[in-house]
N, C-alpha and C positions, 0 to 999 in steps of 0.2 A: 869749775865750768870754763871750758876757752872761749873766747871772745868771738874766733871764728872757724868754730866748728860748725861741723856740715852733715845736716839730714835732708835728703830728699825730697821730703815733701814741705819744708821749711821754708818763707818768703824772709829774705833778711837783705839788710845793706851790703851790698858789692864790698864796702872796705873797710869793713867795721873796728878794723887796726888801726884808724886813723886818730882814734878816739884816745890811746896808748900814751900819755904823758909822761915825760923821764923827770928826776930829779936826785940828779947822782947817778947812783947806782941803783935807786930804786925807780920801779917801773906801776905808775898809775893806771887803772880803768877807769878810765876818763875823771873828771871835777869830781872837789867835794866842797861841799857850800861850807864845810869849815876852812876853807882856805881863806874865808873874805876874814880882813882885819878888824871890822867892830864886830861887838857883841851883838846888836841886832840884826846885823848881816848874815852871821852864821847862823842865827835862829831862826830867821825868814828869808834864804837865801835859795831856795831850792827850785824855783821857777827863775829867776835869773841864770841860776847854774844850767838847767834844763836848756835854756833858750840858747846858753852860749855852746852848749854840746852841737846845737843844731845850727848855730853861725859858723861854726868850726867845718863844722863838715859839709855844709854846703863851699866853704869858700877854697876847698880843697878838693871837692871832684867834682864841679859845675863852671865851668869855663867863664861863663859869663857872670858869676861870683868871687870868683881866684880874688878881686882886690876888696873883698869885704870885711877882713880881718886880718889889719896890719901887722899882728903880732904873733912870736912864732908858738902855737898853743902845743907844739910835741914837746915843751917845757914848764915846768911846773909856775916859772915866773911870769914867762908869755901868756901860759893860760889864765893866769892869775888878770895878768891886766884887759883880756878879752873881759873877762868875768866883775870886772872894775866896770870896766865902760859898758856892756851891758848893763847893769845897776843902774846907770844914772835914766833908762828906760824905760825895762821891763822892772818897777819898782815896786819890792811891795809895802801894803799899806800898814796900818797896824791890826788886822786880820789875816796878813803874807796878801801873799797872791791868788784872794780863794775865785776868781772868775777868769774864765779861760779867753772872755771879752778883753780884759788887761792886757795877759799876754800876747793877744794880737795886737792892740795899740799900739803897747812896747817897740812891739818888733816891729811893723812898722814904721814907726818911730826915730828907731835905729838907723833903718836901712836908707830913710829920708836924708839924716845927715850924713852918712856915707856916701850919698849918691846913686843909692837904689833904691827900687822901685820892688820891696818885697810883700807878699801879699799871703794870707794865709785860709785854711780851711778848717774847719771847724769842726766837733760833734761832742754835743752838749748830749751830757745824761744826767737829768733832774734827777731830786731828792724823789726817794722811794718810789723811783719809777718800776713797772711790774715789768720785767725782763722775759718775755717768750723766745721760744728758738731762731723766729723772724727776723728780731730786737739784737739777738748774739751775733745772728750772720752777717745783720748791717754794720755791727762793732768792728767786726774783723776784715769786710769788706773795705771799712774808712783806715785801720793801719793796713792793711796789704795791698793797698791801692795807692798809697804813699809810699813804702818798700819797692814795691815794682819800679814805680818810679824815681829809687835811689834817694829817700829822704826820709831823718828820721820823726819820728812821732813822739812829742813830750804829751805827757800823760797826767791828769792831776786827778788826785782819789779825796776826799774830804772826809771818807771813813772807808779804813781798808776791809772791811767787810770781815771781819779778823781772821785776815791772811798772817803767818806770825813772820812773814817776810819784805812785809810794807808795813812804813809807816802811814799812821792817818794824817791829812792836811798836807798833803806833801806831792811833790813834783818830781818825774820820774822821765830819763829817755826809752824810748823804746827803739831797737835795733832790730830783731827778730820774731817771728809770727810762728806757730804751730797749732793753727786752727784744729787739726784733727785730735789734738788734745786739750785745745782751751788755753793754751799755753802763751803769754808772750816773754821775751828778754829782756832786760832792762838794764840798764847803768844807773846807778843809784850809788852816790856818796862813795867814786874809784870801786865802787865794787860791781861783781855781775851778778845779777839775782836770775830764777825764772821764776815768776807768778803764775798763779793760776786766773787768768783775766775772766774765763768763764764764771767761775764762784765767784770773784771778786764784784762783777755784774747784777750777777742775785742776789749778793749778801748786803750789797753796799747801802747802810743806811741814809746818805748824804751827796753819794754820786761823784760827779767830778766832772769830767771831758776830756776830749785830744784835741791836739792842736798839732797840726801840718803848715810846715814854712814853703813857699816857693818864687 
C-alpha cells in the first residue's frame, strides 16, 4: 500500500511523506515501538510511539510548532530520541497506556516543557458500547474533522474486534479516512495497514478512543 496514494473521496493528511524515516539505505513508515532500548518500553511503547508520530508532524507543517521537536525524526536516531523524550510523558503504566485521558496529560505535558501550549480532543468509546449507524458517522466525523484540518489521529483499540490486522491493547496513527467503506489508514510498528474501522466499532469487546493534538 503507498503511503500517499490517492482516491477521491478519501480525507487524508496533506504530507503523509513526512512520516518516512531513513536509516541507511533502508527506508521506514514511520516508528516502531521496538526501537525503544528497554524491554518494557518495547512492550508498552505504542502510545508514546503514536504520540510522537503526531509531535512530528505537527512540528513540520504548522508554523507555529516548527520548534517543537528538536530532533531530526526523517532519521532513525532523531526519531528514536523524539520517542525518548516523549516517554518520560506520555508514560505508560504497568497496564501500557490503556486511557486515552493519559495520553492527553502526556501531551500536554510535553508541550508545557517545550514552551507550548498544546491541547487535545477527545472520543472515548466505552466497553460494549451498542454501535448504530448514528454512533459510526460521529466516529468518522471526529477523524475527518481532524484530517481536514491537517492533523493526525492516534487511535487506541483494547480489543481489536478480531480484525487479523490490529493488534489488541495497542496504539495506532491514523493518516487516512475512507468512510464510504468504513476504512481507515494507519501507521503501525513502520508499517501501513488499512483496517476496517467500521467492524472494528461493532466488534470491539473493550473499545478504546481517539485522540487529536492541536
Amino acid at each position: 500500500m503507498e503511503i500517499n496514494k490517492t482516491v477521491s473521496d478519501n480525507i487524508k493528511l496533506s504530507r503523509s511523506e513526512i512520516f518516512k524515516i531513513r536509516d541507511g539505505n533502508r527506508i521506514y513508515n514511520g516508528p516502531d515501538q521496538s526501537w525503544y532500548r528497554k524491554g518494557f518500553q518495547r512492550l508498552a511503547g505504542c502510545g508514546p510511539t503514536s504520540c510522537s508520530n503526531i509531535i512530528w508532524y505537527l512540528s513540520q507543517t504548522k508554523e507555529e510548532y516548527k520548534e517543537l521537536c528538536p530532533y531530526d525524526g526523517t532519521t532513525y536516531k532523531g526519531f528514536l530520541k523524539l520517542m525518548e523524550d516523549v516517554w518520560k510523558y506520555v508514560t505508560p503504566g504497568l497496564m501500557g497506556l490503556n486511557k486515552i485521558e493519559k495520553f492527553e496529560q502526556g501531551v500536554i505535558e510535553f508541550g508545557e516543557n517545550k514552551g507550548f501550549h498544546l491541547s487535545c480532543d477527545l472520543l472515548k468509546i466505552p466497553e460494549k458500547t451498542r454501535m448504530d449507524e448514528e454512533k459510526i458517522r460521529d466516529v468518522f466525523d471526529f477523524i475527518e474533522n481532524a484530517l481536514k484540518k491537517d492533523v493526525p489521529v492516534a487511535f487506541l483499540n483494547l480489543h481489536n474486534g478480531n480484525l487479523h490486522n490490529l493488534e489488541s491493547w495497542h496504539w495506532v496513527t491514523i493518516y487516512e479516512s475512507d468512510r464510504n467503506h468504513g476504512l481507515v489508514s494507519i501507521l503501525d510498528q513502520s508499517r501501513l495497514e488499512e483496517i476496517d474501522l467500521r467492524h472494528w466499532l461493532i466488534n470491539t469487546k473493550k473499545g478504546g478512543g481517539f485522540v487529536t493534538v492541536y
